[in-house]
C-alpha positions in Angstrom: 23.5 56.8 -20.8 21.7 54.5 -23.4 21.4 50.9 -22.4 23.9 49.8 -25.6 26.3 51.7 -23.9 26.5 50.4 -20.5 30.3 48.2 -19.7 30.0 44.8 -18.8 30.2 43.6 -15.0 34.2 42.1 -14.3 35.6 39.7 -12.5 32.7 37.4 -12.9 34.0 34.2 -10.4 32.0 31.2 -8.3 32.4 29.4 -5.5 31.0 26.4 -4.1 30.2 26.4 0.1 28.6 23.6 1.8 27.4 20.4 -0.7 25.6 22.1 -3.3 25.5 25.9 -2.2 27.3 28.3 -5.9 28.0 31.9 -5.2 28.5 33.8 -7.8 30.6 37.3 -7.5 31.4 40.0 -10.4 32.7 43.6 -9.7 31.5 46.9 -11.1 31.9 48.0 -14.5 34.4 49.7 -15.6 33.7 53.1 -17.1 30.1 53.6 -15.5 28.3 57.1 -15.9 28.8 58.8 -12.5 24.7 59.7 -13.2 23.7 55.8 -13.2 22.1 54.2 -10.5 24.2 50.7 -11.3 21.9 47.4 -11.1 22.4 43.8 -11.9 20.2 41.7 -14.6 20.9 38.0 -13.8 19.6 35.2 -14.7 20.0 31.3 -15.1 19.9 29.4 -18.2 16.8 29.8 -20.7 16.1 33.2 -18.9 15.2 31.4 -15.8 14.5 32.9 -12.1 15.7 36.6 -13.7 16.6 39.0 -10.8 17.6 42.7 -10.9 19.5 43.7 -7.8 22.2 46.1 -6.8 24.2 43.3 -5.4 27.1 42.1 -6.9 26.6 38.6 -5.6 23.8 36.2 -6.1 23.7 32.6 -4.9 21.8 29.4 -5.2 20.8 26.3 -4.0 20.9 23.7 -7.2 22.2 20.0 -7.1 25.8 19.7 -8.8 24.7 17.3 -11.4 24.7 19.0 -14.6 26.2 22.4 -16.0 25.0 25.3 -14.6 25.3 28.5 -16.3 24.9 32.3 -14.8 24.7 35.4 -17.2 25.2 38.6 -15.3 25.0 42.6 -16.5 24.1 45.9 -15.7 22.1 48.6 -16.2 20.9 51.9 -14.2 17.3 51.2 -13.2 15.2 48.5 -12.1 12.8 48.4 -15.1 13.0 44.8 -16.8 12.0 45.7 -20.3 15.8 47.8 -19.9 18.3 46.5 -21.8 20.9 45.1 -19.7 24.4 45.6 -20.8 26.4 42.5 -22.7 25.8 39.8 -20.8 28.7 37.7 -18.8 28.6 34.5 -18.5 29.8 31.9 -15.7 29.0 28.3 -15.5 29.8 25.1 -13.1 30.5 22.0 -14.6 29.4 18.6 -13.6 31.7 16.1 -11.3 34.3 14.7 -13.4 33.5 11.1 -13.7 31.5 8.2 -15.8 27.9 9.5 -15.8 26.9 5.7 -15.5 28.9 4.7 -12.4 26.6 7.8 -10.2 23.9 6.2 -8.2 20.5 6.6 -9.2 17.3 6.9 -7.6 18.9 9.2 -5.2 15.7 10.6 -2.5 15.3 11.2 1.0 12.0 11.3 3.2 12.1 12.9 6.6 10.3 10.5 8.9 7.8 12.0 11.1 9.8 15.1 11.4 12.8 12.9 13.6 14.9 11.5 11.3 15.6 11.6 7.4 15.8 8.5 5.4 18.1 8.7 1.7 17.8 5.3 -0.6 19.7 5.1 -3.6 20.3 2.2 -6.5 23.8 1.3 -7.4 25.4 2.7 -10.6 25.3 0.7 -14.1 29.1 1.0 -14.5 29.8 -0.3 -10.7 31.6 -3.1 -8.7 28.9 -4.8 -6.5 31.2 -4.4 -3.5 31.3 -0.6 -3.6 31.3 1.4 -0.4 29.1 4.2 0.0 29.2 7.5 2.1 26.6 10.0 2.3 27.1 13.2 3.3 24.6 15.9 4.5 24.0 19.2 5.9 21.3 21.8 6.3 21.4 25.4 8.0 21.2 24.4 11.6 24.7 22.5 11.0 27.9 24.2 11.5 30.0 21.4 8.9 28.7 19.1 6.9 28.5 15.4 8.6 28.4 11.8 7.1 26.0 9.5 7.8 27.1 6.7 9.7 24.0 4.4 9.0 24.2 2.5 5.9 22.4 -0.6 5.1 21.1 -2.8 2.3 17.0 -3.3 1.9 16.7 -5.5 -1.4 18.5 -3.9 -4.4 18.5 -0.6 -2.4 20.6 0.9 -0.5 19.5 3.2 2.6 21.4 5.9 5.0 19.3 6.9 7.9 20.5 10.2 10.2 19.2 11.9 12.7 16.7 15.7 11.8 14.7 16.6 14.8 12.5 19.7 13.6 13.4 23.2 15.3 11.3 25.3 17.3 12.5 28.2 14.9 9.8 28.1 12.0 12.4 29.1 9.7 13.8 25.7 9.9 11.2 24.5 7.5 12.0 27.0 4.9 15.6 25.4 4.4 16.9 22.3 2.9 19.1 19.5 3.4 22.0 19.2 1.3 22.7 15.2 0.5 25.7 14.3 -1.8 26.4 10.4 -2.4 30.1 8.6 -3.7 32.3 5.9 -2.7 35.2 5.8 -0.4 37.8 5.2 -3.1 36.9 8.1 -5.0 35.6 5.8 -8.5 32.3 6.7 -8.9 31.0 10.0 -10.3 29.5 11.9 -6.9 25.8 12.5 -6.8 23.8 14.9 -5.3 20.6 16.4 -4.0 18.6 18.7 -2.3 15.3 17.6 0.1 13.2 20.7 0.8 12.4 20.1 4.8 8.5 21.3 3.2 8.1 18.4 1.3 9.1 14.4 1.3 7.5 14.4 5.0 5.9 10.9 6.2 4.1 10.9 9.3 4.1 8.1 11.8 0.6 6.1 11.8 -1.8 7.6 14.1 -3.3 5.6 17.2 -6.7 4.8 17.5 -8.0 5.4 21.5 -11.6 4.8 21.0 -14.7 3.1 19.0 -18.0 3.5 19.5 -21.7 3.2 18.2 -24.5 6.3 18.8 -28.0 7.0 17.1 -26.9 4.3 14.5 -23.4 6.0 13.7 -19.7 4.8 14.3 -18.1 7.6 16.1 -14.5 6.8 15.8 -11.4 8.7 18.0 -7.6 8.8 17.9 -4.8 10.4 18.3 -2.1 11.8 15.2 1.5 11.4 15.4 3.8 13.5 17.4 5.4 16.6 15.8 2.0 17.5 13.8 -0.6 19.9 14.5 -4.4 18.4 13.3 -4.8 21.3 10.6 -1.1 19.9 8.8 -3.0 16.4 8.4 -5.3 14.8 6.4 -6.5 11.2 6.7 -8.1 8.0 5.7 -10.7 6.1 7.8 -11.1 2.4 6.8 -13.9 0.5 7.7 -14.6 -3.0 7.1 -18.0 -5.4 8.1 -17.3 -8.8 8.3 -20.7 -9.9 8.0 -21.8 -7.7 4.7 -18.1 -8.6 3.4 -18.1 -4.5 2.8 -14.7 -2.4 2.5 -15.3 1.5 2.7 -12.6 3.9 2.8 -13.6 7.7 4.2 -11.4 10.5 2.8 -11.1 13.4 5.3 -9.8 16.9 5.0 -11.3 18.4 8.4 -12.3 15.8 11.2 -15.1 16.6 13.3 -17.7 15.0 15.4 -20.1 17.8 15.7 -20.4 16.5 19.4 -19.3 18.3 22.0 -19.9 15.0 24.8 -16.9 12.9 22.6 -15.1 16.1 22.6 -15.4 16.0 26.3 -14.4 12.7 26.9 -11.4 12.7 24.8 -9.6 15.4 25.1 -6.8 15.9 22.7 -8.0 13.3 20.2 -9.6 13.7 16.7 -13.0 12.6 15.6 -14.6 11.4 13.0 -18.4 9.8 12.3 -19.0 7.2 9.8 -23.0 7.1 9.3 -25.0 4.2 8.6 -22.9 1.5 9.9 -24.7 -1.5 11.6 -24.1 -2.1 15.6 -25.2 -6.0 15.2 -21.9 -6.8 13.2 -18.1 -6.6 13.3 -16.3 -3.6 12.0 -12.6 -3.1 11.6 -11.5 0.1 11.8 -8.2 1.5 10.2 -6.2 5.0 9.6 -3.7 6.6 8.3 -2.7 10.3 7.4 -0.7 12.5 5.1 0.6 16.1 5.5 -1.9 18.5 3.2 -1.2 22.1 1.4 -1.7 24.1 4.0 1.7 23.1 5.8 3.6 21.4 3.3 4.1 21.6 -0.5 4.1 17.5 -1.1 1.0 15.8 0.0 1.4 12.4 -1.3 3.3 10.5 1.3 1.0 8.7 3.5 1.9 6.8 6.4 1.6 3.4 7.3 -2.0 2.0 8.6 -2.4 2.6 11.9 -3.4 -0.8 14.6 -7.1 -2.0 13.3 -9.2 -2.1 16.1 -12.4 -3.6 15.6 -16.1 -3.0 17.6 -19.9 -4.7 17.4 -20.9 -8.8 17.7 -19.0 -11.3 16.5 -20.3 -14.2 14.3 -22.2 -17.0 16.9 -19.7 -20.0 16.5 -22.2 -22.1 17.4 -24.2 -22.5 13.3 -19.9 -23.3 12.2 -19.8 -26.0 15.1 -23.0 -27.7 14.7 -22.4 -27.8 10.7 -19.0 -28.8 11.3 -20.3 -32.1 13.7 -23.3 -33.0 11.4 -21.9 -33.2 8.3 -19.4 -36.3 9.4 -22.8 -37.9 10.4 -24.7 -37.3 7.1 -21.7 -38.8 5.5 -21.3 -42.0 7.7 -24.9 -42.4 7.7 -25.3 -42.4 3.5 -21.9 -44.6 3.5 -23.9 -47.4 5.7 -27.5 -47.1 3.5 -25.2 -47.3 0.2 -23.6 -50.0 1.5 -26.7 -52.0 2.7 -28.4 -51.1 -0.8 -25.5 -51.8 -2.9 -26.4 -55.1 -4.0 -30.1 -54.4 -4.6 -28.7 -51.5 -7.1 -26.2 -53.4 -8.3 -29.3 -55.8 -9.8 -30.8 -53.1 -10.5 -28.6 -51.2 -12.2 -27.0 -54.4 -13.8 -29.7 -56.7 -13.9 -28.9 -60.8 -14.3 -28.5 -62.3 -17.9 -30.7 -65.5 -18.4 -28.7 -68.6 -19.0 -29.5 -70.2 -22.6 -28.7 -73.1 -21.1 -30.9 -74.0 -18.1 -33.9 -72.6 -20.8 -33.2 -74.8 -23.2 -32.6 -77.9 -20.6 -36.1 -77.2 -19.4 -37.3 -77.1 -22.6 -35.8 -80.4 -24.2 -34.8 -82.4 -20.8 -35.1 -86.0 -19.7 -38.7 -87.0 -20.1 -38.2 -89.7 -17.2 -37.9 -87.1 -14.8 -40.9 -85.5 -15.8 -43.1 -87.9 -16.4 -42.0 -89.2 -12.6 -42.1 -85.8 -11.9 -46.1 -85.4 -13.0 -46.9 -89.3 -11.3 -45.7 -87.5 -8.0 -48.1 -85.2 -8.4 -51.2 -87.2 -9.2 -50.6 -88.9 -6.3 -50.8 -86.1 -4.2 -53.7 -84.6 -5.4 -55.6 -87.9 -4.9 -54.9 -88.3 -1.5 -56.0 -84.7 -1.1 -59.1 -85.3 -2.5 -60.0 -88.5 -0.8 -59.2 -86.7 2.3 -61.5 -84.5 1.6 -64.3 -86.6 0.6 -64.1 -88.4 4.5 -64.6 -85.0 5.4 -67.7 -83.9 4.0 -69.1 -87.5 4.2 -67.9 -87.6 8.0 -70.1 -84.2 8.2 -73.0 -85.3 6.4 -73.5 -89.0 9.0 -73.6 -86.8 11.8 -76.6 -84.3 10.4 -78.7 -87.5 9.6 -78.3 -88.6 13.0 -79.4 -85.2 14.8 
């Protein structure tokens, strides 16, 4: 039969299992040539995720937050450029409620792979002393279970429950259903769903071992629990105190290239940072992040790991001895300043001549002068007849030889 002709699916009806889980269900339809090979053209709105299946059932994984539409119809072969018949349409509303009283901010990060973390902010059109539940559930749950773990950090608030990964690999394919809304039923619910291949924070790894060889820092430790080496990338930091110097080593693949560290250390990774001075102090930090080839996010990385540090520290001894002499310098250019200061005080500010006294000298008493100048003369002649006995003293006793 031609594609126009084709009836419509019936009965088209949803359903809602877990937190965020809508089936949708339709019936064959009716009047269908007996020669057609019925299959189902679905699709979500704007033609997204199309799917042609002989099913009459299709189900998805979506958080409840907006309207979600799902056009259904059939046709007798697989080929996609078929025109389906008239299209059916069922949707989902949102949660009744005021859009502004939800929480916002809503996301979740599975700590290194033992338990998962959701933070949220408060809605705008909310009383500050709201109570929150959370409720979660992914596929290795039989019910979905609250989290019992709420608490406040700043203007957040957080919900912490237990996710230990499963040997089963397919546990990682899955996701963890989370829905948020208050106890009193007020606020509009909120929801969302945390891929268990993504939002994944490791733990900080632990550094076992330093060491210098052929001029290189060869540098060993240990990733966190629950990760294999080929899931994790990582950052080596390395700062010299001496040159004040702050590198940072990105590394996909870390390798030694030497098989006696590989010996020693068995079970640890290895890394060598070249050209790093043995005479001075280095400081060594990590930290990792999951990569592409296990995970689909690879932008959460974890804390720094402990800094451990190798190589000579600075002598104390130049700090001490600078720290005892300069008192002395000090005290001792206190005492000369002091025992100078009234030399550079004349110096500096020298005496101003007293009009005065000059002018006294000039125009004084004559008396005391003139007595003054008669002292005088009166020494200088007794000088000089004290000399004359002298030489005439000196000259008697040559005659007389």
């Amino acid at each position: 039969a031609p594609a126009e002709s084709h009836p419509p699916v019936t009965n088209l009806s949803l359903s809602v299992e877990n937190l965020c889980t809508i089936i949708w269900t339709w019936n064959p339809p009716e009047g269908a040539s007996p020669n057609c090979s019925l299959k189902y053209f679905s699709h979500f709105g704007n033609k997204q995720d199309k799917k042609i299946a002989p099913e009459t059932h299709r189900s998805k994984e979506v958080p409840l937050n907006e309207r979600i539409c799902l056009q259904v119809g059939s046709q007798c072969s697989t080929n996609e450029s078929e025109k389906p018949s008239i299209l059916v349409e069922k949707c989902i509303s949102p949660p009744e409620g005021d859009p502004e009283s939800a929480v916002t901010e809503l996301q979740c990060i599975w700590h290194n792979l033992r338990y998962m973390k959701c933070t949220w902010l408060p809605g705008r059109n909310t009383s500050p002393d709201t109570n929150y539940t959370l409720y979660y559930w992914h596929n290795s749950l039989g019910k979905i279970l609250q989290c019992e773990n709420i608490y406040r950090e700043g203007q957040h608030i957080a919900c912490s429950f237990n996710l230990t990964k499963v040997k089963d690999s397919s546990f990682e394919q899955h996701s963890v259903q989370v829905m948020v809304k208050d106890n009193a039923g007020k606020i509009r619910p909120s929801f969302n769903i945390v891929p268990l291949t993504s939002h994944v924070k490791p733990d900080p790894p632990h550094i076992k071992n330093l060491s210098f060889q052929n001029g290189d820092l060869y540098v060993q430790w240990t990733n966190p629990q629950n990760f294999q080496s080929k899931c994790l990338s990582y950052e080596v930091e390395v700062n010299n105190s001496h040159a004040e110097t702050h590198d940072i080593f990105y590394v996909e693949e870390a390798k030694c290239q030497n098989t006696e560290f590989e010996r020693n250390l068995e079970g640890t990774i290895c890394f060598m940072v070249p050209g790093v001075l043995p005479d001075t102090l280095n400081t060594v930090r990590i930290r990792v992040k999951t990569n592409k080839l296990c995970y689909e996010d690879d932008k959460l990385w974890s804390n720094w790991s402990q800094a451990m540090s190798i190589g000579q520290k600075a002598n104390p001894t130049f700090y001490i001895t600078t720290l005892l002499i300069i008192p002395v310098i000090v005290a001792a250019a206190v005492i000369v300043l002091l025992l100078y200061l009234k030399r550079l005080k004349i110096i500096i500010f020298p005496p101003i001549p007293d009009p005065g006294k000059i002018f006294k000298e000039m125009f004084g008493d004559q008396n005391d002068d003139t007595l003054h100048w008669k002292k005088y003369d009166i020494y200088e002649k007794q000088t000089k007849e004290e000399t004359d006995s002298v030489v005439l003293i000196e000259n008697l006793k040559k005659a007389a030889q």
